[in-house]
C-alpha positions as CSV (number, residue, x, y, z in Angstrom):
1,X,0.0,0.0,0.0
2,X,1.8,3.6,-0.9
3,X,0.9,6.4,1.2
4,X,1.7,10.0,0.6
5,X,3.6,11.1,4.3
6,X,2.3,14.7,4.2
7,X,-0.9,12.4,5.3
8,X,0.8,11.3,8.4
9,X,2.8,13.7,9.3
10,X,1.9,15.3,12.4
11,X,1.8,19.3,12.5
12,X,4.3,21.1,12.8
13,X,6.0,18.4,10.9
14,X,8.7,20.3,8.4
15,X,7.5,19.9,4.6
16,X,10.7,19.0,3.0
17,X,10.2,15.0,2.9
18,X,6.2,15.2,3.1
19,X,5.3,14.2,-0.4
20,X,7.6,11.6,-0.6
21,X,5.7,8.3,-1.4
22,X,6.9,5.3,0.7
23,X,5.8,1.4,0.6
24,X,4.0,-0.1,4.0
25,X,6.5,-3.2,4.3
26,X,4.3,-5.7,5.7
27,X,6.1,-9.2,7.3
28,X,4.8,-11.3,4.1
29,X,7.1,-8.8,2.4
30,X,10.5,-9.7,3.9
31,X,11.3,-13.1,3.0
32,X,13.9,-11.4,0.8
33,X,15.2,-8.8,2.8
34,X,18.8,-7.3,2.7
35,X,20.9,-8.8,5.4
36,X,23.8,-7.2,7.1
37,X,27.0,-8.8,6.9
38,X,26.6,-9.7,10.8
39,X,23.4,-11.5,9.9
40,X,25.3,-13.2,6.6
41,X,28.2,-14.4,8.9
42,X,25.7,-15.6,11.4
43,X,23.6,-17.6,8.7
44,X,26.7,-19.2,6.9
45,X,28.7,-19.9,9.8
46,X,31.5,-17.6,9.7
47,X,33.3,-14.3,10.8
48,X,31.9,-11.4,9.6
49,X,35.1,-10.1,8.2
50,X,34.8,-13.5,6.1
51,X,31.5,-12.7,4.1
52,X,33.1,-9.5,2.8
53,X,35.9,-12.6,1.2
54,X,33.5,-15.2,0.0
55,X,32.1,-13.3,-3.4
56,X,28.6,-13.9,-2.0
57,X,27.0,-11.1,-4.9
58,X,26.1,-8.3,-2.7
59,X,23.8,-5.3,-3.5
60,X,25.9,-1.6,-3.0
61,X,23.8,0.7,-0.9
62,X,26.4,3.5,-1.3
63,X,30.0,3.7,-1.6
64,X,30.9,2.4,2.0
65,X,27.8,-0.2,2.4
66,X,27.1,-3.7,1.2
67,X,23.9,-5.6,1.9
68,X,23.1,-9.4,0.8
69,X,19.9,-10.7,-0.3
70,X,18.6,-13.6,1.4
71,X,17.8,-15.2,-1.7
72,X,21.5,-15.0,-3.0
73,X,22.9,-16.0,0.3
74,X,20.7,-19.0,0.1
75,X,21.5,-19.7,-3.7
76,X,24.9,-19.8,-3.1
77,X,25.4,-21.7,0.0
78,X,23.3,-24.0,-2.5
79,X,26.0,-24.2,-5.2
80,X,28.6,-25.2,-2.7
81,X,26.5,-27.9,-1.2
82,X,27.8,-31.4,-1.5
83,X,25.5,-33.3,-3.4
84,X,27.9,-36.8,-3.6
């Protein structure tokens, strides 16, 4: 559902950022969330220094940020799965 925030913005609420449309993220919503690297290292089972090594594709938030998609993370501890 998109909303308009200028409809929830309380008064005296500054106008600047009111009329920027933003998605209601629902639960259903985040089974593909970005994960930190803390949460990546938690998930695969190593160091978070580590994730930033293992070439997991990662999605650049700005210059200084990486996030991971769940998805990918999941796809890629896939491909290294033994299968024998």
């Amino acid at each position: 559902m998109l909303r308009n925030r200028s409809s929830i913005a309380g008064p005296g609420h500054r106008a600047g950022l009111a009329s920027i449309a933003y998605a209601e993220i629902r639960p259903q919503d985040l089974t593909d969330r970005l994960l930190t690297a803390k949460e990546v290292a938690a998930h695969v089972g190593v160091n978070v220094k580590r994730v930033y090594e293992l070439g997991i594709p990662a999605v650049h938030i700005s210059q200084r940020s990486l996030r991971w998609q769940r998805s990918d993370v999941l796809r890629w501890i896939e491909e290294r799965r033994d299968h024998s």
